[in-house]
N, C-alpha and C positions, 0 to 999 in steps of 0.2 A: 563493598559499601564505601571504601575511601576515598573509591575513585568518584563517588556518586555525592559524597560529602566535600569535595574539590568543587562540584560542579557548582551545588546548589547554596555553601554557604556563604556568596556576596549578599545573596539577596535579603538585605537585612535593611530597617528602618531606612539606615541614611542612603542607601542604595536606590531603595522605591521611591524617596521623597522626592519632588517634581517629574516624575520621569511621566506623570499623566497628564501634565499639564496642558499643554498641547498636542495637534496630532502630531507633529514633525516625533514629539518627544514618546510618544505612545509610540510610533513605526520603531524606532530607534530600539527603544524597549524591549519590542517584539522578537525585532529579528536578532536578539542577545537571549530572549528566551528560547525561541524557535530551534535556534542551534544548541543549546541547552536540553534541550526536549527530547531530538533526535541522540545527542550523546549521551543520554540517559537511559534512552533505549537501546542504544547498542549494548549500554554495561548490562540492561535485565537479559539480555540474550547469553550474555556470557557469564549470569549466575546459576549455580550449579548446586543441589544438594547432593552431597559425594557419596550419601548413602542410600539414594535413591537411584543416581547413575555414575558408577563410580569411576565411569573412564567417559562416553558417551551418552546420544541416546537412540534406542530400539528406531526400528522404522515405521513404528506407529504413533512415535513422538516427532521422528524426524523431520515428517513433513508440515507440521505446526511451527515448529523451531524454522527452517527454511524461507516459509512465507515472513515472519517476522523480521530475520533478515534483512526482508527482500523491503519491508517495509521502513526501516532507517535508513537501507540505502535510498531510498525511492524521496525517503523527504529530506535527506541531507541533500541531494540534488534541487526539489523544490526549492530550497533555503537560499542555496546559491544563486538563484534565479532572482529570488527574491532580492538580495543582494545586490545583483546588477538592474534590479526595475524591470524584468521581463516576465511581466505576467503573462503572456501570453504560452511560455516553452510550461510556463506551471500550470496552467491547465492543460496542458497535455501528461506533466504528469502524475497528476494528482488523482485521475482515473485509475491508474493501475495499481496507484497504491492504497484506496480505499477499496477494490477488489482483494487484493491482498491481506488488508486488515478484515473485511467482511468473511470472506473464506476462512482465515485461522481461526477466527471466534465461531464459525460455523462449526467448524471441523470439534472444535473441543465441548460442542454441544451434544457429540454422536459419539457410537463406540468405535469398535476396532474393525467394523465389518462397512462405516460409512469412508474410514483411512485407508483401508483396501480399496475402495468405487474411486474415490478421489484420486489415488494413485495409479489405477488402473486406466481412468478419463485420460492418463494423458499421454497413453500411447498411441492415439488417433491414427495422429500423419507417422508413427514410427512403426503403424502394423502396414501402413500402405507402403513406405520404402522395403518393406519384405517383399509384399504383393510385385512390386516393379522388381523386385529381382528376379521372381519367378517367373515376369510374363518376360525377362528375357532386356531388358532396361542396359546399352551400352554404359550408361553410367557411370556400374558398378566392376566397371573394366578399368576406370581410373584411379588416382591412387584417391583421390581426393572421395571417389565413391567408396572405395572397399573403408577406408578410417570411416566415413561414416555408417556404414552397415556394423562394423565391428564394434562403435559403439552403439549402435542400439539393440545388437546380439549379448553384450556384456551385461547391460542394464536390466536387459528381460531374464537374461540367467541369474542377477543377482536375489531375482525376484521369485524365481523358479517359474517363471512364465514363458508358455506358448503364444501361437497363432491362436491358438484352440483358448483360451482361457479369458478370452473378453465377451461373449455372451451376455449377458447382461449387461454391459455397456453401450454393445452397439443395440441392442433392445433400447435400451434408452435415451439412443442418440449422442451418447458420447457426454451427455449433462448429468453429473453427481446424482443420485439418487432419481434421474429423469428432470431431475428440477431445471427451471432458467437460475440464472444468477439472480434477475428478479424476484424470486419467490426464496430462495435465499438470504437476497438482501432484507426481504420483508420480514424471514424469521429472525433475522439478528436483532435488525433496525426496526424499520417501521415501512408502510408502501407507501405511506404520503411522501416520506423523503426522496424516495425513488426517483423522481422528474426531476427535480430543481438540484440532483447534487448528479450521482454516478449516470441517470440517464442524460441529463444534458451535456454530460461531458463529452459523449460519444460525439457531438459535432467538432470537438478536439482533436480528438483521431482519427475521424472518415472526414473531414469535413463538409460544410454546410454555407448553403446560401447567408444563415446568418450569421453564423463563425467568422464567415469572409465580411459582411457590416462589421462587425464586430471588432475585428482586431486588422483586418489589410486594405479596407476601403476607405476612404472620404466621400462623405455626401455633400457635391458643390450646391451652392443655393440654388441653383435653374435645376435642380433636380437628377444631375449627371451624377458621377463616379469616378473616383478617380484612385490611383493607388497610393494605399498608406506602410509607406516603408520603417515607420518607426513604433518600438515596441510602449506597449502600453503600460503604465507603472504599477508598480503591482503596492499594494496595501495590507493591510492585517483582513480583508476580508478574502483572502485566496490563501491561506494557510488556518488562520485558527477555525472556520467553519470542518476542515479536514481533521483535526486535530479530536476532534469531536468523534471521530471512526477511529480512530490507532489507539485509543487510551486502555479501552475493553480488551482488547485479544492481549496484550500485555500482564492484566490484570490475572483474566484466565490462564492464561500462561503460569505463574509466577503459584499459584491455586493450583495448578495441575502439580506440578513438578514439587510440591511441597517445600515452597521457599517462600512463600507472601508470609510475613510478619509483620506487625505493627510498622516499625520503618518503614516497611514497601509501599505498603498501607496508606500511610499519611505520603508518602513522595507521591505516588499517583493520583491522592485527591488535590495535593496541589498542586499537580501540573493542570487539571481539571478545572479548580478552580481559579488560577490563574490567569489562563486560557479564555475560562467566561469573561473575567472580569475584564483583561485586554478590549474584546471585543464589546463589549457592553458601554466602555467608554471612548472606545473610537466612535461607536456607531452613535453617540450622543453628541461626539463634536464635530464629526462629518458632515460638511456642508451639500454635498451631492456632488 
């Protein structure tokens, strides 16, 4: 907690006063919270009730903890972007990491037998590097083949796992429970959000005719096109609407592993509600 009480106790009176005055002073603001946010997250990842796990944790925590992770790294990257004005590398990835936060909160919705499907979903392409060894694959003649077969022989031993032992996976397509990640994100979130946040991000990472308007084109007046080499500035509207997905699997986290106490408590609702309130007054002074 001291390292967590470092972070959070400038923000006091004289600190907040004018900082909303303007948008220049609201971005400013931001990206001092933003990095604050994600360093807050890393310290909940690394609190630990020593009498719940007194060296680690089991591998039906593991992969909760992992995704979380995976999710401060993911927005400390964001941040950086943000940083340099390059909205565009932040919607690329700010997909993975609201998949990321959607999956942990899912996962801490089920028992031990949804942490096994989940874990087992993601031996996909690691049962077919088997498969290719069998059908006989020069590959794994190199050395660069055999390190990778030996890891993924290690990982399935660790597990006490066969070829034999995904059966209900491939039944299912290889998706959690059979589910899409849409039906997923529906049970955490909501499906209305679904389009306007993780579904439209997918033109991020496949790209899209509008992606391309969007961030690499110029529309000349006679109607042409031409190419746009420079990055588009990024705003409090490309990080705090995300910010809105990572709060919950934290919380549930911190709930699972029996360490959410009142502190934790109030730190989460204020990142929450300082988060709204950012964006609530940008989006009042935002001229378009």
């Amino acid at each position: 907690m001291d390292e967590i009480l470092t972070i959070t106790e400038k923000y006091d009176a004289d600190y907040v006063s004018g900082a909303f005055d303007t948008v220049e002073g609201v971005n400013k603001f931001a990206l001092t919270f933003y990095k604050d946010v994600a360093e807050i997250y890393d310290c909940l990842t690394r609190i630990k009730n020593v009498e719940r796990n007194p060296t680690g944790y089991s591998i039906n925590d593991a992969p909760i903890l992992g995704l979380l992770v995976r999710v401060w790294k993911l927005l400390k990257e964001v941040i950086r972007y943000y940083e340099e004005d390059n909205a565009e590398i932040i919607s690329i990835l700010e997909r993975p990491l609201i998949e990321a936060s959607v999956t942990a909160a899912y996962l801490m919705m089920g028992d031990e037998g949804l942490m096994e499907d989940y874990r087992k979903c993601s031996y996909k392409d690691r049962l077919r590097i088997l498969r290719d060894l069998e059908s006989g694959s020069v590959f794994f003649d190199t050395k660069a083949g055999k390190r990778l077969l030996a890891s993924v022989r290690e990982k399935m031993a660790m597990e006490g796992l066969t070829p034999q032992s995904f059966a209900q996976q491939k039944k299912n397509r290889w998706r959690i429970q059979g589910k899409s990640f849409r039906d997923i994100f529906a049970d955490v979130e909501h499906d209305d959000l679904y389009a306007c946040t993780y579904g439209m991000m997918s033109e991020s990472i496949h790209g899209s005719w509008n992606e391309s308007v969007d961030w690499c084109l110029v529309r000349n007046d006679d109607g042409t096109f031409s190419a746009n080499p420079f990055s588009f500035p990024a705003d409090i509207r490309f990080v705090s609407p995300t910010l809105r997905f990572t709060n919950r699997p934290y919380r549930l986290w911190l709930q699972r592993i029996d360490s959410y106490d009142e502190n934790l408590k109030s730190l989460l609702d204020w990142v929450e509600c300082t988060n709204a309130a950012l964006f609530r007054k940008f989006d009042a002074m935002y001229d378009g």
